[in-house]
C-alpha positions as CSV (number, residue, x, y, z in Angstrom):
1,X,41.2,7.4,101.3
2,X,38.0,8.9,100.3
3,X,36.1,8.8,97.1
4,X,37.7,11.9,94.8
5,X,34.2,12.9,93.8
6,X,33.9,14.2,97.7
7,X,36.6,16.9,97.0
8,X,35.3,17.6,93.0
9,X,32.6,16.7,90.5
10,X,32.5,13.0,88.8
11,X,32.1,12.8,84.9
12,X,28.7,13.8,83.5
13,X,28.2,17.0,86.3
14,X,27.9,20.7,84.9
15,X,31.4,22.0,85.3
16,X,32.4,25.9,84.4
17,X,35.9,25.1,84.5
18,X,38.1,22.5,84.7
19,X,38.6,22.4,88.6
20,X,35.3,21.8,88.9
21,X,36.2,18.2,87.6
22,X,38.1,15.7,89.0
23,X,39.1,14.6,85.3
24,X,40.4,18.5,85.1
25,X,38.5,18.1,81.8
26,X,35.3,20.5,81.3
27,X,34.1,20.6,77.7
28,X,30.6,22.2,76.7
29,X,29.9,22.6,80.4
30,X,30.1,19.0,81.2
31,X,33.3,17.5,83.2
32,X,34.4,14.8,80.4
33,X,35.6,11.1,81.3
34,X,38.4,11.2,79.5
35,X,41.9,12.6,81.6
36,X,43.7,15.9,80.6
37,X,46.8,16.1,79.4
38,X,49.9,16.6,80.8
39,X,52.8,19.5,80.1
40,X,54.4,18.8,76.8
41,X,51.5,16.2,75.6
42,X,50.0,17.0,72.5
43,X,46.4,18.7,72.2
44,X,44.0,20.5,70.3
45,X,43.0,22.8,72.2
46,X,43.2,24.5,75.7
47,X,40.4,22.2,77.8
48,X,42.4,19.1,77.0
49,X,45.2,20.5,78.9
50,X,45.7,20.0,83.0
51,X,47.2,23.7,82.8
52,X,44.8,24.8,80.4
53,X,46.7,26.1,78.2
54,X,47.8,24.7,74.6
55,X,50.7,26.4,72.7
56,X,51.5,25.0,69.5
57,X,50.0,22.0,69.7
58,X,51.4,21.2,73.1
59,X,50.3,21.6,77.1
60,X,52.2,24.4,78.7
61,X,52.6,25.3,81.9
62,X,51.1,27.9,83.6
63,X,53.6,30.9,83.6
64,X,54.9,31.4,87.5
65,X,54.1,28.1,88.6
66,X,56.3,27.0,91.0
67,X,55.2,23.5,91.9
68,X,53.2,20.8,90.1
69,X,49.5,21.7,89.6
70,X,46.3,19.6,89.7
71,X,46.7,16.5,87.6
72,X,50.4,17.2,86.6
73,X,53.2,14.3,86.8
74,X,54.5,13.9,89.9
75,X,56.6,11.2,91.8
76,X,56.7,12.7,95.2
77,X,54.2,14.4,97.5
78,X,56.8,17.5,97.9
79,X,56.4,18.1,94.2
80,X,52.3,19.1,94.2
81,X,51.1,22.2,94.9
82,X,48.8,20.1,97.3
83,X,51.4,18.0,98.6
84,X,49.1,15.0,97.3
85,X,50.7,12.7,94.4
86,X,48.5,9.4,93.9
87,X,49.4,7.7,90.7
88,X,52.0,9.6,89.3
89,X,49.4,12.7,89.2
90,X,49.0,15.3,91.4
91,X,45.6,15.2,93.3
92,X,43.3,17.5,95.0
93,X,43.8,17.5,99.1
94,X,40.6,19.1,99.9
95,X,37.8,20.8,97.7
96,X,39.6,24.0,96.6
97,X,43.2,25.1,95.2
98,X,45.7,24.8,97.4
99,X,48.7,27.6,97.6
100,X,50.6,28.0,94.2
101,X,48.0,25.6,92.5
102,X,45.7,26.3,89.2
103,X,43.1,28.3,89.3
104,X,40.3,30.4,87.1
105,X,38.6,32.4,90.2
106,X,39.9,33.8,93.3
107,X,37.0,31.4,94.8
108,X,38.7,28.2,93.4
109,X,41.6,29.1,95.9
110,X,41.2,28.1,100.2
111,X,43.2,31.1,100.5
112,X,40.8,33.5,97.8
113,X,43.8,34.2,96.4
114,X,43.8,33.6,93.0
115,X,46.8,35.3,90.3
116,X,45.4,35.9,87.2
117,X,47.2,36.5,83.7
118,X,46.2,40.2,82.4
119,X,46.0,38.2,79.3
120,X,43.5,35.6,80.2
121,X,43.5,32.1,81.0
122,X,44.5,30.0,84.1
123,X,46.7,31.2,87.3
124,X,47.8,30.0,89.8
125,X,46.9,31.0,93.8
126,X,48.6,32.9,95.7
127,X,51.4,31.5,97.9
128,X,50.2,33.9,100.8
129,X,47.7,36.4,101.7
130,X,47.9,38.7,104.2
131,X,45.1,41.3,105.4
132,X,45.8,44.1,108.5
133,X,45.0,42.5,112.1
134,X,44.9,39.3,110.9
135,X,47.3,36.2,112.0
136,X,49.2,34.8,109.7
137,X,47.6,31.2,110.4
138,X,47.2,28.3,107.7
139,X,43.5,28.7,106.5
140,X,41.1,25.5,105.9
141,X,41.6,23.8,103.2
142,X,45.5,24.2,102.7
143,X,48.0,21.3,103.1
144,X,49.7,21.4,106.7
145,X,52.2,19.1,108.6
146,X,51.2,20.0,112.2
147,X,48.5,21.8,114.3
148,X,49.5,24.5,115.6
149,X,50.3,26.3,112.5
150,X,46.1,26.5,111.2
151,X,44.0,28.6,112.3
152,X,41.5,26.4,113.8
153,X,44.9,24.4,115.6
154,X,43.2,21.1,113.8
155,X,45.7,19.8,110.9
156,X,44.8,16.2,109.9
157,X,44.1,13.8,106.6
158,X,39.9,13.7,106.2
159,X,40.4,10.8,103.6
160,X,42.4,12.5,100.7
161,X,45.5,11.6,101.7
162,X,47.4,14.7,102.6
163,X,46.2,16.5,105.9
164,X,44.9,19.7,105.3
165,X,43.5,22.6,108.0
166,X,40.6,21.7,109.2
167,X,37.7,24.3,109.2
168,X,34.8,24.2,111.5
169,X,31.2,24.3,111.1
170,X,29.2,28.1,111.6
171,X,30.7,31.6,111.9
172,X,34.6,31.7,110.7
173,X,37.6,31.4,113.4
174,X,40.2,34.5,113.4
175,X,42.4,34.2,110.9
176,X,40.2,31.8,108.1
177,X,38.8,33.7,104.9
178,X,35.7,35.6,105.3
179,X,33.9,37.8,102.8
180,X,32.1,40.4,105.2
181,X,32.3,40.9,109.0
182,X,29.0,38.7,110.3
183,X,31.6,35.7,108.6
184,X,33.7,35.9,111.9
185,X,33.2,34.9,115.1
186,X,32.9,37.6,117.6
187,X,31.9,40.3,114.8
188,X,28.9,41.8,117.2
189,X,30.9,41.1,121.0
190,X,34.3,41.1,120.5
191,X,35.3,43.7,117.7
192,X,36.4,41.1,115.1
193,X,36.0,42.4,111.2
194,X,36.9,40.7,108.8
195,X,39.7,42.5,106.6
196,X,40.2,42.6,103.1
197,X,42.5,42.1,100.9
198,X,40.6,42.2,97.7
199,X,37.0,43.7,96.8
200,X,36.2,42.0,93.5
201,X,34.6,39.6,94.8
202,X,35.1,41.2,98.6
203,X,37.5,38.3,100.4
204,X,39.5,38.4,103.4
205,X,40.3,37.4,106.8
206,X,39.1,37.3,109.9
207,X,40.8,39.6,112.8
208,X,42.0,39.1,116.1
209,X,39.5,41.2,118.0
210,X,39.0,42.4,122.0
211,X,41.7,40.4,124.3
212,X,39.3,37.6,125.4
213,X,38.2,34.6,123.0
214,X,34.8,35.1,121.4
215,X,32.3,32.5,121.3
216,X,33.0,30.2,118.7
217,X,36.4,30.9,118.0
218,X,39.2,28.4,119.2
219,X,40.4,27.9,122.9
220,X,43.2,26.1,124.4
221,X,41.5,22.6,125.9
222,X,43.4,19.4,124.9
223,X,46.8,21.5,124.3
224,X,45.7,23.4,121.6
225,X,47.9,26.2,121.5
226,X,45.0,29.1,121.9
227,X,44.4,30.8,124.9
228,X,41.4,29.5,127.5
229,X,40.3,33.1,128.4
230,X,36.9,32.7,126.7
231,X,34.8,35.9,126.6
232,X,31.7,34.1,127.8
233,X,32.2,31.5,130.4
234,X,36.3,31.9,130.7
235,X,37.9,28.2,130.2
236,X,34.9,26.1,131.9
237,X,33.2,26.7,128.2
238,X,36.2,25.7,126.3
239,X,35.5,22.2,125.2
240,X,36.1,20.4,122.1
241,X,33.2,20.2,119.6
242,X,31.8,16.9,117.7
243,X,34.2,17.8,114.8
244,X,37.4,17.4,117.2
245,X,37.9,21.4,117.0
246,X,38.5,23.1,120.7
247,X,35.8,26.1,120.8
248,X,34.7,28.8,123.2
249,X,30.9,27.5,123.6
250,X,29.9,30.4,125.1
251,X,26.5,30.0,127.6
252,X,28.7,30.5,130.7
253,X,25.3,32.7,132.1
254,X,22.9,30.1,131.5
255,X,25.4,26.7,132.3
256,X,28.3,25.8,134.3
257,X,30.1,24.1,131.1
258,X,28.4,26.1,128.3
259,X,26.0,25.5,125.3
260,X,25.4,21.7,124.4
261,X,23.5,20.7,121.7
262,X,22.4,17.2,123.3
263,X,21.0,18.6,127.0
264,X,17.6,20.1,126.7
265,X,18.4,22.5,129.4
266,X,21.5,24.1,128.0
267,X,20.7,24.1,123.9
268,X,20.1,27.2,121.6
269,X,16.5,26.9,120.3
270,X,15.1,26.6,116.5
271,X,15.3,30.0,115.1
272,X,17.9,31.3,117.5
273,X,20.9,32.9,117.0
274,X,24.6,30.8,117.4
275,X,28.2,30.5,116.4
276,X,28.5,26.5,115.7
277,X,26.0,23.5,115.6
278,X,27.2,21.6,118.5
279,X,25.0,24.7,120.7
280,X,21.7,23.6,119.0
281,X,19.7,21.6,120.4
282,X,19.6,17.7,118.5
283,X,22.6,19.3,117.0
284,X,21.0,21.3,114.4
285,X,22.8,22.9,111.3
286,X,24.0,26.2,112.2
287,X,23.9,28.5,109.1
288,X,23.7,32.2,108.3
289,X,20.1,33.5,107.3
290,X,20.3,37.0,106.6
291,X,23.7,38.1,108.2
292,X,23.0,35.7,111.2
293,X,23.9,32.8,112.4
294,X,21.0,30.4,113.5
295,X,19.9,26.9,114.6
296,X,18.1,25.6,112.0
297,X,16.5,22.4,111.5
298,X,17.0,20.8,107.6
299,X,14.4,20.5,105.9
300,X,13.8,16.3,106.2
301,X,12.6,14.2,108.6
302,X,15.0,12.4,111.0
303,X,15.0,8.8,112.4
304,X,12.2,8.0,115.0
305,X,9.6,10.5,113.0
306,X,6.2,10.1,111.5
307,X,6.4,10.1,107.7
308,X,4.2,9.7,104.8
309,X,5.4,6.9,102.1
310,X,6.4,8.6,99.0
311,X,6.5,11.6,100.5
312,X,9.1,14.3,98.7
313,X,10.5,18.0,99.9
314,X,10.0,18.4,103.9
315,X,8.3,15.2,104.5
316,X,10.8,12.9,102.7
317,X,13.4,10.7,105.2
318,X,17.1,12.3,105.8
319,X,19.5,11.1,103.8
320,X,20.2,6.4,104.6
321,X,16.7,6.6,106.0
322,X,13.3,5.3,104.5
323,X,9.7,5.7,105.3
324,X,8.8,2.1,106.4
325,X,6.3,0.7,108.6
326,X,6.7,0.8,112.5
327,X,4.3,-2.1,113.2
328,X,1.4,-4.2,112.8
329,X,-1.0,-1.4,113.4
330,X,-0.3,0.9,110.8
331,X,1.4,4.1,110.7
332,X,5.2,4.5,109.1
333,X,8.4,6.1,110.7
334,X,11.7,7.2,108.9
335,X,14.2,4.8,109.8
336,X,17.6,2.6,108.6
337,X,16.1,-0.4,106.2
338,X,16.4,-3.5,108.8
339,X,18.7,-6.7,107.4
340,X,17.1,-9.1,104.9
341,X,16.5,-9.2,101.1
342,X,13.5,-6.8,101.0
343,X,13.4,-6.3,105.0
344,X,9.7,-7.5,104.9
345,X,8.6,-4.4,104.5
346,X,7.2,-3.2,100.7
347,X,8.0,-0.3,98.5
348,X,4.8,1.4,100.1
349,X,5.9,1.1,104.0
350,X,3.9,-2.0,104.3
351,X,4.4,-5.2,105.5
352,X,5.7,-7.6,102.9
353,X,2.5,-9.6,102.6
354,X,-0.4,-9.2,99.7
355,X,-3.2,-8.5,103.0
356,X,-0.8,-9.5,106.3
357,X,-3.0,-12.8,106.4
358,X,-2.2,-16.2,106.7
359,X,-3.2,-17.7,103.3
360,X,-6.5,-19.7,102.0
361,X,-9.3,-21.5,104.4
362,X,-7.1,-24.8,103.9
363,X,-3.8,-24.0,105.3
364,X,-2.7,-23.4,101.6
365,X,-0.6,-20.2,100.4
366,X,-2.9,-18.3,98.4
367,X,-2.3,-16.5,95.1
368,X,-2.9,-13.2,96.8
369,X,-1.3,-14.0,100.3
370,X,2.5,-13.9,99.4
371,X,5.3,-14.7,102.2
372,X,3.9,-15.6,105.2
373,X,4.9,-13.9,107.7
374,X,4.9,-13.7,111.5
375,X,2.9,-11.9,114.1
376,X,4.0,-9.5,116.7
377,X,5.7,-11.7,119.8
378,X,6.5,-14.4,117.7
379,X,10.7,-15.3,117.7
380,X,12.5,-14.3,114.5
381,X,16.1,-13.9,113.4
382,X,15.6,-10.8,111.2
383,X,12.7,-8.2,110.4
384,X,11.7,-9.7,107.0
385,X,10.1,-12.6,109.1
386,X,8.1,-10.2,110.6
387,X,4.6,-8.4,109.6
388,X,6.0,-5.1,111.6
389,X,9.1,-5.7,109.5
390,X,10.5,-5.1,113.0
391,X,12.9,-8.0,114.7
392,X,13.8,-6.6,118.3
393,X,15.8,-8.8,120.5
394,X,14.7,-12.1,118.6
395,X,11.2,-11.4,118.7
396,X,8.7,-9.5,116.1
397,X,7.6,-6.6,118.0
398,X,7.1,-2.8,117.0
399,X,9.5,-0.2,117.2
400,X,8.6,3.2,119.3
401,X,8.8,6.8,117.6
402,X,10.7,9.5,119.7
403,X,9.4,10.3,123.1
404,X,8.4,6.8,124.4
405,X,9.8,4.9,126.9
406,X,12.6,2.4,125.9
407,X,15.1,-0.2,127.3
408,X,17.3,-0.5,124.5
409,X,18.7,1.3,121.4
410,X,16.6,-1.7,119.0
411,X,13.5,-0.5,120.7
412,X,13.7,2.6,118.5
413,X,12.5,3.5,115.1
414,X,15.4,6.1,115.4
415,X,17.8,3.5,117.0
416,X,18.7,5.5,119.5
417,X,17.6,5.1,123.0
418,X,18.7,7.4,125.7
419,X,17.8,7.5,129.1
420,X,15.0,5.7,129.1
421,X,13.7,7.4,126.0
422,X,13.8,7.4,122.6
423,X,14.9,9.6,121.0
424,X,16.0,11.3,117.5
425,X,19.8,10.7,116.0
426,X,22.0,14.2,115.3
427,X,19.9,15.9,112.8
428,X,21.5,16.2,109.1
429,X,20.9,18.3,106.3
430,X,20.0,16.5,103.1
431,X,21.1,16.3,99.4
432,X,21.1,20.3,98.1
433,X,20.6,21.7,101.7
434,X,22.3,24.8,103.4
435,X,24.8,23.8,105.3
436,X,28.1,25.9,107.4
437,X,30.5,22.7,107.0
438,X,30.6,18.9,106.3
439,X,29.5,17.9,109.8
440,X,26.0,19.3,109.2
441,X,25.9,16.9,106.0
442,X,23.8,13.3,106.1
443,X,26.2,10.3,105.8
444,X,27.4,10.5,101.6
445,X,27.2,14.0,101.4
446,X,30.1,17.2,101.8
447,X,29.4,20.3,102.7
448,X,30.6,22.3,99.2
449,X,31.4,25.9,100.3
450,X,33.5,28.7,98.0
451,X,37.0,30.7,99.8
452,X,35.3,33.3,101.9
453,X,31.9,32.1,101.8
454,X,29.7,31.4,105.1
455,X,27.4,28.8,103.8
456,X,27.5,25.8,101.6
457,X,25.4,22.6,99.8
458,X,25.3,19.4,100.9
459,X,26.5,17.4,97.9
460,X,27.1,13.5,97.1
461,X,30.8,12.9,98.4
462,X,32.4,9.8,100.3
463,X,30.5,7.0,101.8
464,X,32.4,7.1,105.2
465,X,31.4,9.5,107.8
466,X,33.4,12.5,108.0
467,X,34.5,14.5,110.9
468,X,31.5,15.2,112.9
469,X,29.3,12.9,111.1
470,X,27.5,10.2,112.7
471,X,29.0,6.9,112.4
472,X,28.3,2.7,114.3
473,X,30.1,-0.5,114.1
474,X,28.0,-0.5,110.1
475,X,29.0,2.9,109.5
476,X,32.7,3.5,109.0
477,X,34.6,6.7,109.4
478,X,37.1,8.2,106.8
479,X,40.6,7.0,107.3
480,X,42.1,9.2,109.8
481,X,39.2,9.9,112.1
482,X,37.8,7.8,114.8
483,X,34.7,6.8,115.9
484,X,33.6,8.4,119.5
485,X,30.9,8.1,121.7
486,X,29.3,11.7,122.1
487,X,28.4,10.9,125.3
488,X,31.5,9.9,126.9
489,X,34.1,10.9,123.6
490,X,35.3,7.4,124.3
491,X,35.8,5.0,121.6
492,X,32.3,4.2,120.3
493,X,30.6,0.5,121.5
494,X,27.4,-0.7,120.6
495,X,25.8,0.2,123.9
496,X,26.5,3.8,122.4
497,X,23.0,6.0,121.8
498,X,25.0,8.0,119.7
499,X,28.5,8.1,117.9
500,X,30.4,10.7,115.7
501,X,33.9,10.6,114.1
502,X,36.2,12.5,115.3
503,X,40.0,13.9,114.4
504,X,42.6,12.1,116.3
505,X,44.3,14.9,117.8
506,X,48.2,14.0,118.7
């Protein structure tokens, strides 16, 4: 199960209302420590309450409720709103309100949904909504017991411990909540709109459009139950992305099997317009600038790249990377910290020595000359032996930036080698970056998005890899997925240039 802090905001963050909070305790705009109370405990006032609401000295429950809301008692899954009890409470299952659970916003709902008292006060989201040319499909976000009843045809646990719908990175699949049409997949070729249900804020969903599937929107490879009739390639483009969602990948023109992110030959470009990340090339973010969908590249530097030590904004290391030294000769790269206590390499990318020498005239160790360490070629069990801070196949050597020639993943300052070459990891968006789903996110971070809303922030959530992130035999995935070659989408070994999790699909 993941960290909670993934799904809401730990004690100390700037909360406007209690849901922000995984306490479900915001006081003076700060989520407090302490947990809120449950119905018929006694309190002082309304924030101390889980239903936020004190009458008479008590926590009452929200009028209408009709099952047990976020951080209520609960001794069975199939009394939560969320259908997640852990501890006796009732728990979030993903990042908004479930169906029937509290909320203060129509945006704190997966559904936008949100029933609120003429009065005042918390409601509770709606158990349905429904919007004209629209399938009645469970969005993202909501609790669900099987696949073929979501709208992306994914249903699965991403480390809560309920499965929820899952929903996929870039434009929005038919039937998921949207706020205007450019949301949807297929808005500008197939006739998809997205239909509301509510203008204040605008939120709705996302129609079934011309006959054929547009690009982006699900298909029916690997039995999920959509059809393969893709408008833009027919079923040859119908694959399943890195997130374990099966998508029309459009491209059919340009290549046999459709847009891929990882060949050269068949990637959408920097700058250019798509539906989902896994069409960029190294697997860029896909995000909407401007009422448009397009590749675009985070603002960090990835594994394997040039850096500058120190550096902050768009020369500062993705997220689990540092700027270290790639060798004897000077020069620093972003790339993972190797083993050891300090790695032999200093806080300033340098090697761990006072001047990289050996010591005084005599043979002696110096006052200035620190640990000594070994030369390039030299044998060594681990990088801090080394000058280079680099230990590659038992022998102090130098690792290679992206674009040279390579035998072997530990050749690499990115750790990834790849026919012959090395070459960068998927690219991740950073701490605060703009991001269309989780996936995009660097290891340790979600993708936070509001009901309706196209883009998100990458935020501090669990340290396994979630679907679609990038994960190794060092780098777990969340309970629930698997780790997967993106090569071969067998399970991932260490010969593996690059891995992902993935949802085990039944």
């Amino acid at each position: 199960v993941c960290a909670m802090e993934a799904l809401c905001s730990p004690d100390g963050s700037v909360c406007t209302a209690s849901t922000d909070c995984c306490s479900l305790r915001c006081g003076g705009g700060v989520c407090e420590g302490e947990r809120c109370v449950q119905i018929d405990g006694a309190c002082g006032e309304a924030e101390e309450c889980c239903s936020g609401i004190c009458t008479g000295g008590k926590c009452a429950q929200i009028p209408g409720a009709i099952c047990g809301t976020l951080g209520e008692t609960c001794t069975d899954r199939s009394q939560c709103c969320s259908k997640n009890c852990q501890g006796e409470r009732c728990v979030r299952a993903s990042s908004c309100s479930a169906a029937g659970d509290i909320c203060y916003a129509p945006l704190d709902c997966c559904n936008g949904g949100c029933q609120l008292p003429a009065g005042g006060g918390p409601g509770t989201c709606a158990e349905s909504v429904t919007a004209p040319g629209s399938p009645g499909c469970t969005v993202g976000g909501e609790p669900c017991d099987a696949n073929s009843g979501c709208c992306s045809r994914v249903c699965t646990d991403l480390g809560s411990g309920q499965a929820t719908c899952v929903t996929g990175t870039g434009c929005r699949q038919t039937g998921e909540v949207c706020s205007k049409d450019d949301d949807c997949c297929g808005w500008d070729t197939s006739e998809v709109t997205c239909s509301l249900f509510q203008t204040d804020p605008p939120v709705g969903r996302c129609t079934n459009g011309t006959a054929c599937q547009p690009v982006g929107n699900c298909c029916g490879a690997f039995g999920s139950n959509c059809s393969q009739n893709c408008c833009d390639g027919k079923k040859e483009v119908c694959r399943l992305d890195l997130g374990g969602l099966s998508r029309c990948f459009g491209g059919g023109t340009v290549c046999p099997n459709g847009y891929d992110g990882l060949d050269p030959d068949c990637c959408i470009a920097e700058g250019d317009r798509c539906q989902f990340r896994d069409q960029c090339c190294n697997l860029a973010p896909c995000v909407q600038v401007d009422g448009q969908f397009i590749c675009q590249s985070p603002e960090c530097l990835a594994a394997g790249q040039r850096c500058t030590p120190g550096a902050t904004g768009e020369g500062e290391c993705c997220n689990g990377l540092d700027c270290l030294a790639s060798g004897e000769l000077g020069g620093a790269v972003c790339r993972v910290r190797p083993s050891g206590a300090d790695a032999g390499v200093g806080s300033d990318g340098g090697s761990a020595t006072g001047d990289g020498g050996a010591g005084d005239p005599d043979g002696g160790s110096g006052q200035d000359g620190g640990v000594v360490c070994s030369a390039n070629g030299v044998s060594c069990a681990s990088g801090s032996e080394c000058c280079s801070g680099v230990c590659l196949s038992g022998v102090c050597g130098t690792c290679k930036v992206d674009g040279l020639d390579c035998t072997a993943a530990a050749d690499c300052c990115s750790g990834v080698c790849s026919a012959g070459r090395c070459i960068p990891p998927q690219t991740c968006v950073n701490e605060d970056g703009t991001c269309s789903g989780t996936a995009e996110c660097c290891v340790g971070l979600s993708c936070v998005i509001a009901a309706g809303q196209a883009n998100g922030t990458c935020q501090p959530g669990s340290s396994c890899s979630a679907s679609g992130q990038s994960c190794s035999a060092t780098q777990a995935c969340c309970q629930g997925l698997r780790c997967a070659s993106v090569a071969t989408s067998a399970t991932c070994t260490e010969s593996d240039p690059q891995c992902v999790c993935r949802v085990v699909l039944n």
